[in-house]
N, C-alpha and C positions, 0 to 999 in steps of 0.2 A: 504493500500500500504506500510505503513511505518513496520507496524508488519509483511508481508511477506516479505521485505528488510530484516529486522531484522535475522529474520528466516534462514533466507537463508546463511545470515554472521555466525551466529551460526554453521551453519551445515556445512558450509566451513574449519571452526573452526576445528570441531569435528574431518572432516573427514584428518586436515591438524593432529591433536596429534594422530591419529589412525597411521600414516605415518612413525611420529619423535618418535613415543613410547612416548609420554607425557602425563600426567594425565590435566585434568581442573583444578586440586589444582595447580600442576606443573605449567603451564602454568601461571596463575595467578600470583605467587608468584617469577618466571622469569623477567615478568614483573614490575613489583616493584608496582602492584595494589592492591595485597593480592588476596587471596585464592580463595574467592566467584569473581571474578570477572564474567566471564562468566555468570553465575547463575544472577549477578547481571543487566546483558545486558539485560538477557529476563525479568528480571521483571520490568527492569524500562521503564518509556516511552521513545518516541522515541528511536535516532539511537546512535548505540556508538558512544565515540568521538573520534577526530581523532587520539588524542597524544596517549589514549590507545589503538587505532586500529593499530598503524605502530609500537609500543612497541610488541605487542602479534603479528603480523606478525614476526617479529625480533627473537624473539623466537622460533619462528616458521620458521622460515629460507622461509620464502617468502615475496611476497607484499602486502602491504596495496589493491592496487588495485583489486589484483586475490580475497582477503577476504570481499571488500566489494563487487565487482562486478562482479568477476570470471576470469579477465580479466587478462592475462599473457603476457609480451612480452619479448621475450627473450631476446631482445636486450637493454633490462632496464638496467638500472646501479645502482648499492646498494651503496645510500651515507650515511655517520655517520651524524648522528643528537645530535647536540650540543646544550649548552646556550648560549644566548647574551654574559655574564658574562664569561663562560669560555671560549669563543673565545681569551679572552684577554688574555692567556695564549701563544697563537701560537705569540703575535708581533714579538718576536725576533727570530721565525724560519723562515726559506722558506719554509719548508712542513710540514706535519704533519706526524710524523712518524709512531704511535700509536694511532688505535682509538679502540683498543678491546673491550674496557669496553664502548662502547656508542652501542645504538641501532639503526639501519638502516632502511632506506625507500627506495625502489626500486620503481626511474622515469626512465621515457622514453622521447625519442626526446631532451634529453640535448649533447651540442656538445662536445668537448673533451675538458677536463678542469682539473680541482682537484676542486674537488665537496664536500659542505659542507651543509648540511641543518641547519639553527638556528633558535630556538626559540624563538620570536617575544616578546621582553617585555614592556610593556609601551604604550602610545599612542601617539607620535612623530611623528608616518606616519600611523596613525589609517585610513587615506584616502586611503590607498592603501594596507596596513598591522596590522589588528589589534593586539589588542594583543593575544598570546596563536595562530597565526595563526605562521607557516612556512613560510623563505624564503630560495632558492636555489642559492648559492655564490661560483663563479667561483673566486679561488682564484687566478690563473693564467692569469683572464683581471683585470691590475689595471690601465689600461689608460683609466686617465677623458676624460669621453664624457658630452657635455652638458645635463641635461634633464634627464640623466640615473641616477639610484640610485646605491651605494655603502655601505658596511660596515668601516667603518674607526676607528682609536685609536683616543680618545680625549687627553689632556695633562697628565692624570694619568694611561694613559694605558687602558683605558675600551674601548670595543669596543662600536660602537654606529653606525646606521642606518639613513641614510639622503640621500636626491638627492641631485647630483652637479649644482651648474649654474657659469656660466661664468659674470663677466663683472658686477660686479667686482665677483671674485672668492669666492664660499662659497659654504657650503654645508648645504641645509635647511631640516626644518620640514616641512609635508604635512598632516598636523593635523587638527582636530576640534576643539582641546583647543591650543585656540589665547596666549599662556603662554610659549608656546615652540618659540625658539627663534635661529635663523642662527648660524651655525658659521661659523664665518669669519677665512683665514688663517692669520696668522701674516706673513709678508714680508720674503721671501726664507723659507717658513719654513709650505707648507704644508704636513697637517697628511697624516701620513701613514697607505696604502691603506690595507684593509685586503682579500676588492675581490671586485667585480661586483656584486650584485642584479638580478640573472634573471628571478626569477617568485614567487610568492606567493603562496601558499596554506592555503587555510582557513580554518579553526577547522568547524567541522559538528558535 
């Protein structure tokens, strides 16, 4: 089953650079995995993974989804996919003006927002987002709800990934390692929001 998935993404592939006019070297090396990528899918086991599957879709000006599953909606929306790390570049904007140089993943069913995918570093909220998985952040809902997760600035400007809870006010870890630890705000003086948390995607 896994080698006819495989197959099938492959020839999705193929039939997506027969389109764009791109070679499988091109391709490859677009995506910043080097040359043999392709080549390297069908020889290894199992399935590709995710971050080089929405990379070479990106390339490929389509979606993750249509390349592993066939599946297109048009009413998807192409969001740029960032690092934890350089989120922390956007604090001091309200939007983001430029994202050319990042690569994009086309979801479906997210509501109207300004939409960021970030990649997942660390194991902080490994309960709910490991690492190396994607979360999708509506930069446009920054009002705390109890229960919901957020990205926030710590005091050095880094972004960082936590649920809020109320009473008393904090925003925690949802981790397996007992070493991660809340943070509390200091009185008038909580961080600032960088978006909402609305769903995860996990690396395959």
């Amino acid at each position: 089953m896994t080698e006819n998935l495989k197959k099938e993404i492959v020839e999705r592939v193929q039939q997506r650079m027969e389109e764009v006019n791109l070679s499988m070297r091109a391709v490859g090396l677009a995506s910043g995995h080097g040359p043999d990528l392709i080549r390297d899918w069908l020889r290894a086991k199992g399935l590709p993974r995710l971050d080089s599957l929405i990379k070479v879709a990106s390339v490929l000006n389509t979606s993750p989804e249509w390349l592993a599953f066939g599946i297109e909606d048009k009413d998807a929306v192409s969001v740029p996919i960032i690092s934890m790390i350089s989120a922390g570049i956007f604090r001091d904007t309200e939007t983001i003006e430029t994202l050319d140089n990042h690569p994009t993943m086309r979801i479906t069913d997210l509501p109207r927002g300004e939409w960021v995918a970030l990649k997942v570093t660390g194991d902080s909220m490994d309960r709910i987002s490991p690492p190396e998985s994607i979360i999708l952040v509506n930069r446009r809902d920054k009002t705390l709800v109890p229960g919901s997760c957020y990205v926030v600035f710590d005091d050095d400007g880094r972004a960082t990934y936590k649920r809020y809870r109320s009473n008393p006010d904090r925003f925690e870890p949802v981790s397996t390692n007992p070493n991660h630890e809340p943070i509390f705000p200091r009185e008038g003086n909580t961080p600032q929001i960088f978006g909402k948390v609305k769903r995860t995607i996990l690396n395959i």
